[in-house]
N, CA, C and O atoms as a GROMACS GRO file, in nm:
protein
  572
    1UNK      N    1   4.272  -1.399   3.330
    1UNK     CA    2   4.150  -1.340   3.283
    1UNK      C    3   4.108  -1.232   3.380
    1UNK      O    4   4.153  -1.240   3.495
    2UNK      N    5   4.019  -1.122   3.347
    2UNK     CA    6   4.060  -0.971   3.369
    2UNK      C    7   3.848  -0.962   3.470
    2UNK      O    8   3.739  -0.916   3.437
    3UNK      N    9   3.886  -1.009   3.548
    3UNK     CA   10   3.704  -0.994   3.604
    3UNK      C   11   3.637  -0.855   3.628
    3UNK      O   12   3.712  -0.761   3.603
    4UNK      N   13   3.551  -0.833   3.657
    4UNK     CA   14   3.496  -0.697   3.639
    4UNK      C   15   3.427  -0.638   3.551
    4UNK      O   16   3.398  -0.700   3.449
    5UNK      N   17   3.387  -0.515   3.568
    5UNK     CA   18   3.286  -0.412   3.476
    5UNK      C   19   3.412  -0.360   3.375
    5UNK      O   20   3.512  -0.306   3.423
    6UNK      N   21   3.394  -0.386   3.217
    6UNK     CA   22   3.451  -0.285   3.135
    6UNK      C   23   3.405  -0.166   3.162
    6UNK      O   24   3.338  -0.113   3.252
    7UNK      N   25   3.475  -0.123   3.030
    7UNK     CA   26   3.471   0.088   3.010
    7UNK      C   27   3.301   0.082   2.984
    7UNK      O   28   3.206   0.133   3.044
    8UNK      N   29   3.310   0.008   2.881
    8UNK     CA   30   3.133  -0.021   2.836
    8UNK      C   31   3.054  -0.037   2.908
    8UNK      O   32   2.954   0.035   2.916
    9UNK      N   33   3.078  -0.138   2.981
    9UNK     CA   34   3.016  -0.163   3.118
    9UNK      C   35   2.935  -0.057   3.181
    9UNK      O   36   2.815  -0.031   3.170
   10UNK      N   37   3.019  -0.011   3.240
   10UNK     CA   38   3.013   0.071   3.300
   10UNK      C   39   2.925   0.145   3.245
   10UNK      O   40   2.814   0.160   3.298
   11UNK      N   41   2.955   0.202   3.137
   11UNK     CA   42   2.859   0.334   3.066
   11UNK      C   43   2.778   0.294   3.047
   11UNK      O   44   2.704   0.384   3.009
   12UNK      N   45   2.693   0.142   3.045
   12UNK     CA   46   2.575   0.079   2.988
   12UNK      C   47   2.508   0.149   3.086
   12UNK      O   48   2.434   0.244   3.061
   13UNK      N   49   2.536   0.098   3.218
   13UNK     CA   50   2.528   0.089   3.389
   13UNK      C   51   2.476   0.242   3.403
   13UNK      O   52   2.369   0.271   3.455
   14UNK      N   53   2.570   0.338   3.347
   14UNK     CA   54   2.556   0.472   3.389
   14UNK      C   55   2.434   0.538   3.328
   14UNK      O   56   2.367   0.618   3.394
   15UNK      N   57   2.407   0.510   3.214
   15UNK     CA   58   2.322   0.569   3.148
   15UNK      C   59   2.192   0.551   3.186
   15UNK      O   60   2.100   0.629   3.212
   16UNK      N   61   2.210   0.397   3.185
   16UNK     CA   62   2.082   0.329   3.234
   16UNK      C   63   2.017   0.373   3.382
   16UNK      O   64   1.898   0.365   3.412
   17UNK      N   65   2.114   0.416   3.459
   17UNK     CA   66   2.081   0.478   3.587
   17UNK      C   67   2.026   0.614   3.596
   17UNK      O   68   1.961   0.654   3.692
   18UNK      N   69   2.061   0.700   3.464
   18UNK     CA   70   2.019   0.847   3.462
   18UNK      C   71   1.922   0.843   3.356
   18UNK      O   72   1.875   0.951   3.320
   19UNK      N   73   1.879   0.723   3.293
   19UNK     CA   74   1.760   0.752   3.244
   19UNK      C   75   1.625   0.707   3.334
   19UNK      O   76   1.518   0.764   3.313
   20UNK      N   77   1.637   0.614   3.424
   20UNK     CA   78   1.541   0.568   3.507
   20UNK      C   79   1.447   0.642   3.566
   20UNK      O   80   1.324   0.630   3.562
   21UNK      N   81   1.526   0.732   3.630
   21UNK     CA   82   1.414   0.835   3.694
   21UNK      C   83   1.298   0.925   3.568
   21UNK      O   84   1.186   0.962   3.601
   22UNK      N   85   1.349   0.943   3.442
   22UNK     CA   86   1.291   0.968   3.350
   22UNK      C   87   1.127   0.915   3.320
   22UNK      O   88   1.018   0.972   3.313
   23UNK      N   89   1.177   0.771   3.308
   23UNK     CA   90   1.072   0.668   3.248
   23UNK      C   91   1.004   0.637   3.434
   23UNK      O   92   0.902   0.569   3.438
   24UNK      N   93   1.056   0.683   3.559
   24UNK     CA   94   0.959   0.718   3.652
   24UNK      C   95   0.870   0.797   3.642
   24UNK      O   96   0.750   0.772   3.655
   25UNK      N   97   0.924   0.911   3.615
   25UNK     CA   98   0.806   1.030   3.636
   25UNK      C   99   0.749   1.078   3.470
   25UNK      O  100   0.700   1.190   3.453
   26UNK      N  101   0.758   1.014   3.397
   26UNK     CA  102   0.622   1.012   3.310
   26UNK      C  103   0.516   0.935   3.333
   26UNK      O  104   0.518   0.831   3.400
   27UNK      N  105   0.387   1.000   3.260
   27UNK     CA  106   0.267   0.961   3.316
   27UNK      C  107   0.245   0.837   3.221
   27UNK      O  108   0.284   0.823   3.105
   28UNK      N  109   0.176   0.757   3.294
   28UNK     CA  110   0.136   0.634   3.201
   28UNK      C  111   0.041   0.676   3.093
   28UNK      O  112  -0.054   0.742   3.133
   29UNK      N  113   0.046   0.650   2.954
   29UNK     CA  114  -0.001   0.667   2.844
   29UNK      C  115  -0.134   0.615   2.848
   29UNK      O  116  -0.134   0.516   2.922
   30UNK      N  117  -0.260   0.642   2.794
   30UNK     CA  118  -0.358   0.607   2.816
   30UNK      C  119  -0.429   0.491   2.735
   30UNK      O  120  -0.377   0.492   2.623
   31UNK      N  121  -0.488   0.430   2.740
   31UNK     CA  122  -0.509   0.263   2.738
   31UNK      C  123  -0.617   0.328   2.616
   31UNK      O  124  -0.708   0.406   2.641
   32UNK      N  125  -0.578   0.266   2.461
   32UNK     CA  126  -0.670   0.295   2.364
   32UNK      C  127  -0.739   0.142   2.346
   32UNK      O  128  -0.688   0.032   2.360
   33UNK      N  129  -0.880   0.182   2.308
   33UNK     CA  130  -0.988   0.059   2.282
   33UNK      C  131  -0.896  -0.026   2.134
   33UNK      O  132  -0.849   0.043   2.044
   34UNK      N  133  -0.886  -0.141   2.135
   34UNK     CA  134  -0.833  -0.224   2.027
   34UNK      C  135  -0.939  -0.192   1.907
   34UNK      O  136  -1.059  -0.172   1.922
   35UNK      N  137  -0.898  -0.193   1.839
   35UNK     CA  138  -0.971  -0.158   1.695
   35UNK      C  139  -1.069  -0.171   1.682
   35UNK      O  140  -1.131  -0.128   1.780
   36UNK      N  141  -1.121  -0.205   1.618
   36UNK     CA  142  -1.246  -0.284   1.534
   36UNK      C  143  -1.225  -0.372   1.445
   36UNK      O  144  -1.167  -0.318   1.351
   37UNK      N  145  -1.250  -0.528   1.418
   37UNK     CA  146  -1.196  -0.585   1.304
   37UNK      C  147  -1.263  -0.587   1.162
   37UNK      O  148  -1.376  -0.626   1.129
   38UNK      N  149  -1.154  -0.532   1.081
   38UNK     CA  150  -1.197  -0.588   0.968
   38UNK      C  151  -1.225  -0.381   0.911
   38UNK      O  152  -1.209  -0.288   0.990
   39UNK      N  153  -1.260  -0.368   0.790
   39UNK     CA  154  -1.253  -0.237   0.763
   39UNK      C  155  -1.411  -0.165   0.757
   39UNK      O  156  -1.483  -0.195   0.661
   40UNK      N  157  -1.465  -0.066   0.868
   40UNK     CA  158  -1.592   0.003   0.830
   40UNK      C  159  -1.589   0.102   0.792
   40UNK      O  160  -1.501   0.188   0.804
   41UNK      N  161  -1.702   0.105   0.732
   41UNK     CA  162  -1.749   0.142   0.616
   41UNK      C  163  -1.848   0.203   0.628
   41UNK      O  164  -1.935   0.125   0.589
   42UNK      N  165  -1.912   0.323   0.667
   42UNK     CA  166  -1.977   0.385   0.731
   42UNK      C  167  -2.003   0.476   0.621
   42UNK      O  168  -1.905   0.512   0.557
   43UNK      N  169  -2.157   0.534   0.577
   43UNK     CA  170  -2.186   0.660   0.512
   43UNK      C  171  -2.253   0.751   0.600
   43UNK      O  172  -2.269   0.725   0.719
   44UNK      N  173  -2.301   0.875   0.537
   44UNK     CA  174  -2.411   0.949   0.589
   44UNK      C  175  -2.526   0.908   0.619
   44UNK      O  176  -2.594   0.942   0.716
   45UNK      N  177  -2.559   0.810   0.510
   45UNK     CA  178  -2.725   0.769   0.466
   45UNK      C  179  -2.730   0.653   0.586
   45UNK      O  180  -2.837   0.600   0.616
   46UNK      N  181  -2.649   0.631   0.628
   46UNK     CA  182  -2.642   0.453   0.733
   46UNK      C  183  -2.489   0.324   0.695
   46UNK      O  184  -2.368   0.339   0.678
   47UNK      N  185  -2.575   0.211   0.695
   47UNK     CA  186  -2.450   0.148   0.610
   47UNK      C  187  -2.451   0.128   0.556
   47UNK      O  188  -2.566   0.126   0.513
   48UNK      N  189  -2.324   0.067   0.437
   48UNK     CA  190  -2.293   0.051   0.378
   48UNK      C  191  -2.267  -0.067   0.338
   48UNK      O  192  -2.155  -0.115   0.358
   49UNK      N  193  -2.392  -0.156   0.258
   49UNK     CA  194  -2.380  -0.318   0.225
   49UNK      C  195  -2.304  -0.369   0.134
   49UNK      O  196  -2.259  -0.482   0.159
   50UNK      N  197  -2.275  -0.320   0.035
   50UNK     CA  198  -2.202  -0.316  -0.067
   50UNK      C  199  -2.060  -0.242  -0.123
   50UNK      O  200  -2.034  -0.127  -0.089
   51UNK      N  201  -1.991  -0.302  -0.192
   51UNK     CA  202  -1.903  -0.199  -0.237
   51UNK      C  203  -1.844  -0.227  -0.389
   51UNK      O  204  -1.768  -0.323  -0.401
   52UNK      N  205  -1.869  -0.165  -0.478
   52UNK     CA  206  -1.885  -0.218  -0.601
   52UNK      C  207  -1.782  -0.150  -0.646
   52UNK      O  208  -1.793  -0.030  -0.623
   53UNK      N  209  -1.640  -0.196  -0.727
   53UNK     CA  210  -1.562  -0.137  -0.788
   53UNK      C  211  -1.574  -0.137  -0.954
   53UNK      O  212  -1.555  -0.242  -1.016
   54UNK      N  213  -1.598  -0.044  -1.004
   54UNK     CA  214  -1.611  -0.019  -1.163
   54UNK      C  215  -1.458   0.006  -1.250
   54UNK      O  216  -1.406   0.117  -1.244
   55UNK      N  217  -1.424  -0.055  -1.293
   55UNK     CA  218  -1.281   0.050  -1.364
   55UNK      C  219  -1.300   0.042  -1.514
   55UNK      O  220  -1.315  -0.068  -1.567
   56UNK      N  221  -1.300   0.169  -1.593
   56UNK     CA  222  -1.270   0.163  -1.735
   56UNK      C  223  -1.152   0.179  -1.786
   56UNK      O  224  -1.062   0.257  -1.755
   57UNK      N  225  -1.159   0.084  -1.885
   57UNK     CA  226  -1.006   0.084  -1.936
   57UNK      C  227  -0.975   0.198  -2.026
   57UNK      O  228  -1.077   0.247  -2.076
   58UNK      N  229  -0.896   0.238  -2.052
   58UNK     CA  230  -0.858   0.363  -2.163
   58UNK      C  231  -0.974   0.463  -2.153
   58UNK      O  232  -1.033   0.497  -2.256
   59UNK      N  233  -1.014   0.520  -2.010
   59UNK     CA  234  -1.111   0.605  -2.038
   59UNK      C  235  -1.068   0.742  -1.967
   59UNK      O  236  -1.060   0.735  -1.844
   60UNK      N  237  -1.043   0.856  -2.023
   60UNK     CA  238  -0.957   0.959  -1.955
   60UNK      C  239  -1.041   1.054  -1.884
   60UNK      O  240  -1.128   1.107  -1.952
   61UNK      N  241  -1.032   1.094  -1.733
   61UNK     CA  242  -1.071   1.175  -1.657
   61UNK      C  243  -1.026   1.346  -1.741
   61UNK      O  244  -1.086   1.451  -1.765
   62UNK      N  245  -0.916   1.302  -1.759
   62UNK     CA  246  -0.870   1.488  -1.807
   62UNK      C  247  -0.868   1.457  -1.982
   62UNK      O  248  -0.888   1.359  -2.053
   63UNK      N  249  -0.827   1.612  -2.002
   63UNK     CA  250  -0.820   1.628  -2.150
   63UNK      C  251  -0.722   1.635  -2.188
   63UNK      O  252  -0.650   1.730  -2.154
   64UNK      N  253  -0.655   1.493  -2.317
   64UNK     CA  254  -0.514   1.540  -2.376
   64UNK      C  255  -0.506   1.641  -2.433
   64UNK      O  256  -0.403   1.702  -2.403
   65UNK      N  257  -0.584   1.702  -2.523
   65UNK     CA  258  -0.581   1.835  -2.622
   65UNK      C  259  -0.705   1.893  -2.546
   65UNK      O  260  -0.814   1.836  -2.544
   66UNK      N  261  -0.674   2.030  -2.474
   66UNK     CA  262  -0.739   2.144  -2.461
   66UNK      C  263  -0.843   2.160  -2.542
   66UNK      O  264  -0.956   2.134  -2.499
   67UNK      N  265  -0.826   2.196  -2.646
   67UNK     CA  266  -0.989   2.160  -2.746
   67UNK      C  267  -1.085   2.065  -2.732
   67UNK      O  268  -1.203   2.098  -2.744
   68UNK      N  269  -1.041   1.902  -2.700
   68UNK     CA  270  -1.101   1.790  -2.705
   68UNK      C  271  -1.165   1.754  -2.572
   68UNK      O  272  -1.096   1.709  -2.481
   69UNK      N  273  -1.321   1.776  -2.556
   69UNK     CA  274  -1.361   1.734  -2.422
   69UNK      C  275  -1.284   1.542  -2.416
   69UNK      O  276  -1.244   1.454  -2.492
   70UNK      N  277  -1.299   1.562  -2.311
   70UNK     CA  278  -1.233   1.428  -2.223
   70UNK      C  279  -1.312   1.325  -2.216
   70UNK      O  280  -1.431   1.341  -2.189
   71UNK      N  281  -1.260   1.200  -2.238
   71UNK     CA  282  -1.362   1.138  -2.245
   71UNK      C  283  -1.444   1.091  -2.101
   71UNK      O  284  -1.469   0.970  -2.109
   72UNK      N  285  -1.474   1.128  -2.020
   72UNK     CA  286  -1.566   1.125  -1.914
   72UNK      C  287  -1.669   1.283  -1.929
   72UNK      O  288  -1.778   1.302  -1.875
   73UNK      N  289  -1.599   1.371  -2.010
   73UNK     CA  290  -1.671   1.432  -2.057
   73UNK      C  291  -1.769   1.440  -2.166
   73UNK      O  292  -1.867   1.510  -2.194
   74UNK      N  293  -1.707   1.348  -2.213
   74UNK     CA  294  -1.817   1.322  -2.320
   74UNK      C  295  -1.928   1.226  -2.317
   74UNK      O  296  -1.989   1.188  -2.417
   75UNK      N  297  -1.962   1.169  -2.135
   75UNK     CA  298  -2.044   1.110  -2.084
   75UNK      C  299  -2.100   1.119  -1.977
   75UNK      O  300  -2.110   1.038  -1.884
   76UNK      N  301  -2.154   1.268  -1.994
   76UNK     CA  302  -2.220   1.356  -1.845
   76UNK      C  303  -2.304   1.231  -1.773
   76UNK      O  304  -2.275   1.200  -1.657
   77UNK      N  305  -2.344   1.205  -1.800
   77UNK     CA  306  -2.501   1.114  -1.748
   77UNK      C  307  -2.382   1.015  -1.648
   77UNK      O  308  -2.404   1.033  -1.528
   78UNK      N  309  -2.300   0.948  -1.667
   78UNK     CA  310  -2.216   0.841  -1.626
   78UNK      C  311  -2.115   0.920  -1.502
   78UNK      O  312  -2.095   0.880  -1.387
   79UNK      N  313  -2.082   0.998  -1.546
   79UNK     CA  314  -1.991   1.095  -1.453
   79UNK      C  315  -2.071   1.149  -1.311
   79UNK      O  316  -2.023   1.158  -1.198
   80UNK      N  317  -2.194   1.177  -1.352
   80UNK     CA  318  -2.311   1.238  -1.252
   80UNK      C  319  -2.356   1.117  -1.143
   80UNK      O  320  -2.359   1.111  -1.020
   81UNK      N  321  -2.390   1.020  -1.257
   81UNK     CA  322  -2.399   0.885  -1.184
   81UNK      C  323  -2.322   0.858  -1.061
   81UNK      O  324  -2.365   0.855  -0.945
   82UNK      N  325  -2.197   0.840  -1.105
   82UNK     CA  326  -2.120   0.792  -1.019
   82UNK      C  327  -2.058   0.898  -0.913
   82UNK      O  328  -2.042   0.878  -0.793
   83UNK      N  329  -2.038   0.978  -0.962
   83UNK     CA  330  -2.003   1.115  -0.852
   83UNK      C  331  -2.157   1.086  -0.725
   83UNK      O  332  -2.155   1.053  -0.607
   84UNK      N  333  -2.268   1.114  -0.817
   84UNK     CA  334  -2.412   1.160  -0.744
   84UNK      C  335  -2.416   0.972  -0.640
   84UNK      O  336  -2.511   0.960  -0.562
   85UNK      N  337  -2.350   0.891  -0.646
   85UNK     CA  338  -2.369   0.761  -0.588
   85UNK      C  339  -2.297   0.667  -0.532
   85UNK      O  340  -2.327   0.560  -0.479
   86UNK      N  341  -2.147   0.750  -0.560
   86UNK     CA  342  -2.017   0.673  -0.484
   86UNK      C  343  -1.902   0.740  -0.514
   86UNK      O  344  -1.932   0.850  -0.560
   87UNK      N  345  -1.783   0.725  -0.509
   87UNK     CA  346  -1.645   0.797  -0.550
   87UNK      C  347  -1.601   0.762  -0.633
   87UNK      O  348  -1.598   0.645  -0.670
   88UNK      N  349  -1.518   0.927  -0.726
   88UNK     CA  350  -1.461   0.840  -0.852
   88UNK      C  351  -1.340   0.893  -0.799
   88UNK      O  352  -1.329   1.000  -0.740
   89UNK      N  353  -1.238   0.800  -0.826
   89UNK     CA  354  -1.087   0.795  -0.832
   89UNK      C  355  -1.057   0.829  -0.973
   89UNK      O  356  -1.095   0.756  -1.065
   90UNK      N  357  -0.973   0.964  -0.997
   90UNK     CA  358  -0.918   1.062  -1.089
   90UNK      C  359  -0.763   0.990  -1.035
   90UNK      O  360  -0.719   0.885  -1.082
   91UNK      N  361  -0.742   1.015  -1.001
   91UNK     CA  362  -0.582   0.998  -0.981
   91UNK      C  363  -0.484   0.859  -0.982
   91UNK      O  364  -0.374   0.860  -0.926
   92UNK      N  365  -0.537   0.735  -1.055
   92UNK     CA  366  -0.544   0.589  -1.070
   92UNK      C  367  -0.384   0.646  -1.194
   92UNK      O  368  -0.370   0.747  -1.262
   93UNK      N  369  -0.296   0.530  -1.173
   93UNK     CA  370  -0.181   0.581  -1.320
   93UNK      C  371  -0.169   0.410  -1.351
   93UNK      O  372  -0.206   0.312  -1.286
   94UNK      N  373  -0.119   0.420  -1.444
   94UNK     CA  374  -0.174   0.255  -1.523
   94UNK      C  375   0.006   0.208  -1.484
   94UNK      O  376   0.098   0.290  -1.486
   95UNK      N  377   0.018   0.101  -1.459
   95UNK     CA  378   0.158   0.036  -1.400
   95UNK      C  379   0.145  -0.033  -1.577
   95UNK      O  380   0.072  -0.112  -1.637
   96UNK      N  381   0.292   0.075  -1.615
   96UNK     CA  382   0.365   0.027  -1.730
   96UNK      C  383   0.434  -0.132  -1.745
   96UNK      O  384   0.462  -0.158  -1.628
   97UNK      N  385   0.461  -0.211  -1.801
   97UNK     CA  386   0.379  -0.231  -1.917
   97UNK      C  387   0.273  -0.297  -1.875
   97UNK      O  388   0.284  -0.386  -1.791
   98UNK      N  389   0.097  -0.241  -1.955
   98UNK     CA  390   0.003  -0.245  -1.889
   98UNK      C  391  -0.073  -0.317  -2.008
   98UNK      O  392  -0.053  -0.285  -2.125
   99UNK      N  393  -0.153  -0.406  -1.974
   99UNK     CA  394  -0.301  -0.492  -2.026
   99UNK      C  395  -0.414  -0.474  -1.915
   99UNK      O  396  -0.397  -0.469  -1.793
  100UNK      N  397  -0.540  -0.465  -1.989
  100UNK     CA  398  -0.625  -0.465  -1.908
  100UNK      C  399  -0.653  -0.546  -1.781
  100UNK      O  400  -0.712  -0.509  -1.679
  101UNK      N  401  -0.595  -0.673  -1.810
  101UNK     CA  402  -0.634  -0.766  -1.651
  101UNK      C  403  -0.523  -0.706  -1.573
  101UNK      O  404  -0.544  -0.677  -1.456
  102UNK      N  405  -0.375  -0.679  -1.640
  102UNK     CA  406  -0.295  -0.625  -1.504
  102UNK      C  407  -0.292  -0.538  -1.491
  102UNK      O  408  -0.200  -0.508  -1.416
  103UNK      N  409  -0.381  -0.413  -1.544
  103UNK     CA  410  -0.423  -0.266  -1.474
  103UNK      C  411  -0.537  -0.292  -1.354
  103UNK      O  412  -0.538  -0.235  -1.245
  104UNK      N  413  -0.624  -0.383  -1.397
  104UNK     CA  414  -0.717  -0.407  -1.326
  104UNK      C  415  -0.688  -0.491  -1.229
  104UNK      O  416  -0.792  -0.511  -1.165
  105UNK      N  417  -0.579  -0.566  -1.174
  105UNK     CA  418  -0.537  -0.676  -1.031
  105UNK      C  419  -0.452  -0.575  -0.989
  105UNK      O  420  -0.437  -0.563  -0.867
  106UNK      N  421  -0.409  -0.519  -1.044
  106UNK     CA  422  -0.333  -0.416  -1.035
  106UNK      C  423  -0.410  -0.280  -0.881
  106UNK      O  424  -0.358  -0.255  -0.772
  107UNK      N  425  -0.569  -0.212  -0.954
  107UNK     CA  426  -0.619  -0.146  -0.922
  107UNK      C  427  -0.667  -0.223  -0.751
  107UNK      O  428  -0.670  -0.170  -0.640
  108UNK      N  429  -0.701  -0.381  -0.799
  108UNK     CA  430  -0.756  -0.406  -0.645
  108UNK      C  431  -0.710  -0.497  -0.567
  108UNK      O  432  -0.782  -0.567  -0.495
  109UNK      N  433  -0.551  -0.508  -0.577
  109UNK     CA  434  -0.478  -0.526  -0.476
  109UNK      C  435  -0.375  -0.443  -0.438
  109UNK      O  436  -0.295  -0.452  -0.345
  110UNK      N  437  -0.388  -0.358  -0.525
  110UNK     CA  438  -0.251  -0.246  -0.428
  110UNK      C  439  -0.136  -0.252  -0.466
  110UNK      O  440  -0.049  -0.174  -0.426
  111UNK      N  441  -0.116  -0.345  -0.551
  111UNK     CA  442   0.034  -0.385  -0.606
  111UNK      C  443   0.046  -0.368  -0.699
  111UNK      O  444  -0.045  -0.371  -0.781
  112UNK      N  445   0.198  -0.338  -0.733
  112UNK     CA  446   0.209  -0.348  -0.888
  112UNK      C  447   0.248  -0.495  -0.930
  112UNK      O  448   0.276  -0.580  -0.845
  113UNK      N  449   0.248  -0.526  -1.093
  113UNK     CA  450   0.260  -0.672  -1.155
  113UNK      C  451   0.379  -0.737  -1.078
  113UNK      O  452   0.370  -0.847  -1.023
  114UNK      N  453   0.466  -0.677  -1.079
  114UNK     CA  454   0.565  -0.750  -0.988
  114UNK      C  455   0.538  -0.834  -0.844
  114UNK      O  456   0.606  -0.908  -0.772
  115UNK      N  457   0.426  -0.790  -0.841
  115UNK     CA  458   0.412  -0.862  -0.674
  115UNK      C  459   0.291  -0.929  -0.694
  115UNK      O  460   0.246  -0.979  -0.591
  116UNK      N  461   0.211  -0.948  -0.816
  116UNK     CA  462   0.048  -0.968  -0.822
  116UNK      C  463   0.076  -1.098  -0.897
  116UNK      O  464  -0.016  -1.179  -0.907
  117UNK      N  465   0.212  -1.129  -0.958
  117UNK     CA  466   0.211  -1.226  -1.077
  117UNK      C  467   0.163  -1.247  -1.212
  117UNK      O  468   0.190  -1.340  -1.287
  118UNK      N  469   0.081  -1.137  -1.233
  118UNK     CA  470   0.060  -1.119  -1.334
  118UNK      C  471   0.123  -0.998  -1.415
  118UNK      O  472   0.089  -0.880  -1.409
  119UNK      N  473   0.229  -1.059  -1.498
  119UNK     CA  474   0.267  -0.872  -1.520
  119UNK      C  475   0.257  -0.831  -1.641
  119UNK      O  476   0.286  -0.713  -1.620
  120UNK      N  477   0.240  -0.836  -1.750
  120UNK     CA  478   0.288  -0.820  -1.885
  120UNK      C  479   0.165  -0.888  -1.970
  120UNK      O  480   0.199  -0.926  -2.082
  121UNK      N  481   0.060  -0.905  -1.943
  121UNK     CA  482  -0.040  -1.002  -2.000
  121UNK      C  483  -0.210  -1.023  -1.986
  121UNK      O  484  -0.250  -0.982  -1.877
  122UNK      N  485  -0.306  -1.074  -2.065
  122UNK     CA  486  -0.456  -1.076  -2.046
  122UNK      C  487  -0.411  -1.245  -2.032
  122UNK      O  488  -0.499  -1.328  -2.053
  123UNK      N  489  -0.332  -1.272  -2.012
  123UNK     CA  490  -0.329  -1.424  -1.978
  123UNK      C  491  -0.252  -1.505  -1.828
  123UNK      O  492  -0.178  -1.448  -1.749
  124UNK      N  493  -0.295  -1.644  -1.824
  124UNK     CA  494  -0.164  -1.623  -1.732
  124UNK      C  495  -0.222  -1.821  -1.736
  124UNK      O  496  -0.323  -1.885  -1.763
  125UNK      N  497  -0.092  -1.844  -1.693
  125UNK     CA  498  -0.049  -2.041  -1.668
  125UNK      C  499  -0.073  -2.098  -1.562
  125UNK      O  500   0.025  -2.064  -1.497
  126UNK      N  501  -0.137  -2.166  -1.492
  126UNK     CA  502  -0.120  -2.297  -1.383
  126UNK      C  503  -0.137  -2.438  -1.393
  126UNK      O  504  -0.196  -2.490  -1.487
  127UNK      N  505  -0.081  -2.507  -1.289
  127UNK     CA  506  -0.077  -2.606  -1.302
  127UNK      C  507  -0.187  -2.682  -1.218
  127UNK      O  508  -0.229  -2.637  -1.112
  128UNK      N  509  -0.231  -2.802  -1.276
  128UNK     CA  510  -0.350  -2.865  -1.204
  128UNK      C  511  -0.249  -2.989  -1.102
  128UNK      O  512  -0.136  -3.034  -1.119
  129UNK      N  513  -0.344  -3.012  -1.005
  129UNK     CA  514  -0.278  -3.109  -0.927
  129UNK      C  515  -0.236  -3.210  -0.951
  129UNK      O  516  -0.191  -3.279  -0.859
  130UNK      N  517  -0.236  -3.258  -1.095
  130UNK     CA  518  -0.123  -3.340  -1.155
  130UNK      C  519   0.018  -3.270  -1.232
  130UNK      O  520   0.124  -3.333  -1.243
  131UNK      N  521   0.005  -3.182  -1.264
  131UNK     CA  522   0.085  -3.116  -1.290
  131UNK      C  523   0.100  -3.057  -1.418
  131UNK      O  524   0.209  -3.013  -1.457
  132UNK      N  525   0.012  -3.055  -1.475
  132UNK     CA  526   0.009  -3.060  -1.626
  132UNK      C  527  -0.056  -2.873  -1.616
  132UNK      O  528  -0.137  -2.818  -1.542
  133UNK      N  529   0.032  -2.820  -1.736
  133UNK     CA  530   0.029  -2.670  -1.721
  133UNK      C  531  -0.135  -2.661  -1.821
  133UNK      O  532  -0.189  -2.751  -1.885
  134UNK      N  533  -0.170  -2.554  -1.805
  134UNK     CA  534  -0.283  -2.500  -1.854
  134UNK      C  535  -0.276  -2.343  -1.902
  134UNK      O  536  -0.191  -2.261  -1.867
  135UNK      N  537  -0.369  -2.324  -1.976
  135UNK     CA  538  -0.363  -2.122  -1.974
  135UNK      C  539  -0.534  -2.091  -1.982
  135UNK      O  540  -0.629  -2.146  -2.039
  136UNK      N  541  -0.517  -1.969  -1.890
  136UNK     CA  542  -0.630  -1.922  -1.952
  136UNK      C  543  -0.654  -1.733  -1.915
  136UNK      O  544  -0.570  -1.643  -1.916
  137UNK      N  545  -0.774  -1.729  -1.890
  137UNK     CA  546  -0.749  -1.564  -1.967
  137UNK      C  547  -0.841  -1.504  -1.782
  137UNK      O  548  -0.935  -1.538  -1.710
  138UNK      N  549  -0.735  -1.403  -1.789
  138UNK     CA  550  -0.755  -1.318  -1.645
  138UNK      C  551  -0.923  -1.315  -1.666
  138UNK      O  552  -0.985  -1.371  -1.575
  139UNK      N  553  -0.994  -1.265  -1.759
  139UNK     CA  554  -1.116  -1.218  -1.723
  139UNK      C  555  -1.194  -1.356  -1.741
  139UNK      O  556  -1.309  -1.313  -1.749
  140UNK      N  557  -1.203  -1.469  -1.751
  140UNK     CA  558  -1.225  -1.594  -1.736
  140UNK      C  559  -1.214  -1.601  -1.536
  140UNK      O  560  -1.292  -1.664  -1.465
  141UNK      N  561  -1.142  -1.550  -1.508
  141UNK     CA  562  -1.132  -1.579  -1.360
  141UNK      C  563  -1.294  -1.500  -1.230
  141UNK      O  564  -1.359  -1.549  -1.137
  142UNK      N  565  -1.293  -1.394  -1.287
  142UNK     CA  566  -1.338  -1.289  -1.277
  142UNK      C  567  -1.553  -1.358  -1.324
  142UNK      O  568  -1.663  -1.352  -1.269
  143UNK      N  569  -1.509  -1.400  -1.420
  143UNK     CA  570  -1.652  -1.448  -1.430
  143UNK      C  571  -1.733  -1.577  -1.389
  143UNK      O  572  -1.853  -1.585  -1.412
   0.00000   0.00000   0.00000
């Protein structure tokens, strides 16, 4: 059996020796404050106690036909509202194939159906701690 530094060895050895002085003479990076926990939420007006998410189903920001105001256009008062009192999200795309409860678990967890468990449906199954299956309806949860 063959004792000693391999070829590798060696080059581990070598490299590691000509990078050292490197990671000497840089300056130590500066020490950032740990976060803050949890997400703030800060306005102009002060804070922010609440946060209320609205979503309409089948209700279109833009116009399919050029001629046809849109339907958020065709509800100035609601549009003003919500612009004049919080943010509207225009840019939301509905995760195909879509029902209202899984556009909407959809909208407020970040996921699409594939990862939310609900995918394809206004319904959905569990089991009670005996085991016996049940159904009932996403917006049943919600209320």
């Amino acid at each position: 059996m063959r004792h000693g530094i391999s070829t590798l060895g060696r080059a581990l050895v070598a490299t590691a020796l000509a990078i050292a002085p490197v990671g000497v003479s840089l300056p130590a990076a500066p020490v950032q404050a740990a976060a803050p926990a949890g997400c703030q939420l800060n306005a102009a007006s002060g804070r922010i106690q609440h946060v209320i998410a609205l979503q309409f189903d089948n209700v279109h920001f833009r116009r399919d036909n050029p001629n046809v105001p849109s339907d958020i256009e065709q509800m100035p008062h609601l549009y003003n509202f919500l612009v004049g009192n919080g943010t509207v999200l225009n840019n939301h795309h509905t995760p195909l194939i879509s029902h209202t409860g899984t556009d909407i678990l959809t909208t407020l967890t970040g996921v699409y159906p594939d990862r939310h468990g609900q995918p394809v449906s206004n319904t959905f199954s569990f089991y009670d701690s005996k085991g016996n299956p049940h159904q009932a309806l996403t917006f049943a949860y919600w209320t």
